[in-house]
C-alpha positions as CSV (number, residue, x, y, z in Angstrom):
1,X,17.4,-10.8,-33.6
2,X,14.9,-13.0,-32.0
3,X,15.6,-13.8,-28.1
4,X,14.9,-17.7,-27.2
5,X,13.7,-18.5,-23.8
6,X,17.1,-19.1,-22.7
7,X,18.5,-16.0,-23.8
8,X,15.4,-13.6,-21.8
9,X,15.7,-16.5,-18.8
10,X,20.1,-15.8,-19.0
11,X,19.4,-11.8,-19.3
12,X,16.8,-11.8,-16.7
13,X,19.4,-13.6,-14.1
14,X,22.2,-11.5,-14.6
15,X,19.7,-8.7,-14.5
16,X,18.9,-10.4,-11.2
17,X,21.9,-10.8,-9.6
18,X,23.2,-7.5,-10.2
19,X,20.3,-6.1,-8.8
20,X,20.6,-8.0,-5.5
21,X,24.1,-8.2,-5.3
22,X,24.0,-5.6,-2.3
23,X,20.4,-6.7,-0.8
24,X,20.9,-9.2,2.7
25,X,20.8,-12.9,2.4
26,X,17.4,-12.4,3.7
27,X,15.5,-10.5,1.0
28,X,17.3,-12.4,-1.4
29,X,15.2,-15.7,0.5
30,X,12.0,-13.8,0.6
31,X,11.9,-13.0,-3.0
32,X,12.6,-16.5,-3.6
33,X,9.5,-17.4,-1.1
34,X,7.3,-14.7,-3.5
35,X,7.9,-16.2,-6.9
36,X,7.8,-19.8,-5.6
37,X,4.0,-18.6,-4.2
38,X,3.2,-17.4,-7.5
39,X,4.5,-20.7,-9.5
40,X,7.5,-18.7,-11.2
41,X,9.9,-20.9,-10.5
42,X,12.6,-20.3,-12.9
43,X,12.5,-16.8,-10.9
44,X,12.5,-18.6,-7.7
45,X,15.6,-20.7,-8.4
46,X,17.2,-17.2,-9.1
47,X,16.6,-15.8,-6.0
48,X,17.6,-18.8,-4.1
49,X,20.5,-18.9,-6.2
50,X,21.2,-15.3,-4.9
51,X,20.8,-16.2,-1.5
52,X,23.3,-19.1,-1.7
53,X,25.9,-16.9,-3.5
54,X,25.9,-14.8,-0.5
55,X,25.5,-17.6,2.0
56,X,26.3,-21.0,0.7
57,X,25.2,-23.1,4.2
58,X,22.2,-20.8,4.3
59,X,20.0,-24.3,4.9
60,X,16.5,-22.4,4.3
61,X,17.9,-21.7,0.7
62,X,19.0,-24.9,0.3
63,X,15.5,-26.5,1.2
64,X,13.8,-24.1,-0.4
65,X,15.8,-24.6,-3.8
66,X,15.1,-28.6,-3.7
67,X,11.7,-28.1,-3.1
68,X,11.8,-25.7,-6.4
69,X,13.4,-28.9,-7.8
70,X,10.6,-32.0,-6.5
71,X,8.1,-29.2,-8.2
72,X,9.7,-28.5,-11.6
73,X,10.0,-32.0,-12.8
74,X,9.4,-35.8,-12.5
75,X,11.8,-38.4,-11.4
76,X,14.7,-36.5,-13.1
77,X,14.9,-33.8,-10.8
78,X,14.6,-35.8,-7.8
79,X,18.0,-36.6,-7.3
80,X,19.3,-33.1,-7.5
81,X,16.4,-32.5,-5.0
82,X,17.6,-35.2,-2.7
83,X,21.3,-34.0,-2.9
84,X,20.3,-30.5,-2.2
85,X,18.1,-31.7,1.0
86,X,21.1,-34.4,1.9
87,X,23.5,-30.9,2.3
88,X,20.9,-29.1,4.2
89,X,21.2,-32.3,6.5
90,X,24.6,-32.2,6.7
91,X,24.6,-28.5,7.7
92,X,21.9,-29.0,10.4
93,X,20.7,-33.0,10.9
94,X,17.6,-31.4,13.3
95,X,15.7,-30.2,10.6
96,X,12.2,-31.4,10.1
97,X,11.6,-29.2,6.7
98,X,14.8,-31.4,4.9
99,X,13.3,-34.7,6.7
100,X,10.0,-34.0,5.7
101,X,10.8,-33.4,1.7
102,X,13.2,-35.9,1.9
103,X,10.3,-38.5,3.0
104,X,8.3,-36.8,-0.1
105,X,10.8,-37.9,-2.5
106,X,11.6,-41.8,-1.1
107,X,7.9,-42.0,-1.7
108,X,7.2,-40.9,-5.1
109,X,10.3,-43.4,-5.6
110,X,8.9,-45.9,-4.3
111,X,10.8,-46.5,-1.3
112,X,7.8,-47.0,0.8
113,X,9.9,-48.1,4.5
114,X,12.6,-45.1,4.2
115,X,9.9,-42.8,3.5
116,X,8.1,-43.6,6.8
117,X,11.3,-43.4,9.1
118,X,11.9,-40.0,7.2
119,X,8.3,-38.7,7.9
120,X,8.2,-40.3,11.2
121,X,11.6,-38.5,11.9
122,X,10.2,-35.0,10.4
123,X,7.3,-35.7,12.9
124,X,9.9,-35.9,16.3
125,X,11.8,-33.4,14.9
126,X,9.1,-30.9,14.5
127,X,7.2,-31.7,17.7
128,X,10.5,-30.7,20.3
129,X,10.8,-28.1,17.4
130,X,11.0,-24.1,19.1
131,X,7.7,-22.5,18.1
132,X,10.2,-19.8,17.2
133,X,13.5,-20.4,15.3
134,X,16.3,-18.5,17.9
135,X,18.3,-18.1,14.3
């Protein structure tokens, strides 16, 4: 039997997540971090994922995942993008990473004034920003 791309990409995510079931929300993020450097980003989405399962409101994983998502595809995966960054915003309204790719997408769509009160948000955010996350 022949394995489609699906069926290696389904096998290699349960592979995955059994493997990191019992690894900290944190190595879960870093592994994402690794494949995203390296352009694997059906891998990266898996390790995100991971890092959600554990911690759903973990807002680095959620960032992290949408910008997986303004990578991967054109306009179509923009809105899941924006609805990821939109939670992460919810969860904590002071972040300049979420502002930042949230400007990114209003200006690949067009939206030329939202985009510029996002960046220019990102921007204040980031500049009372701690050099140093106390998380």
């Amino acid at each position: 039997m022949k394995l489609t791309s699906r069926m290696k990409m389904t096998r290699f995510k349960t592979f995955w997540i059994q493997m990191w079931k019992n690894k900290p929300l944190d190595e879960s993020h870093k592994t994402g971090l690794l494949f995203e450097a390296q352009s694997l980003h059906n891998e990266a989405l898996i390790a995100f994922s991971v890092a959600l399962s554990i911690e759903p409101d973990y807002v680095p994983s959620i960032i992290s995942t949408a910008e997986i998502f303004m990578k991967m595809g054109g306009s179509e995966t923009l809105p899941i993008a924006r609805s990821f960054l939109m939670n992460s915003l919810r969860l904590e309204p002071t972040n300049h990473h979420a502002w930042f790719n949230l400007a990114l997408i209003c200006k690949k769509e067009g939206l030329e004034q939202q985009a510029a009160d996002f960046f220019q948000a990102a921007h204040e955010l980031e500049s009372s920003a701690p050099v140093q996350s106390f998380v």
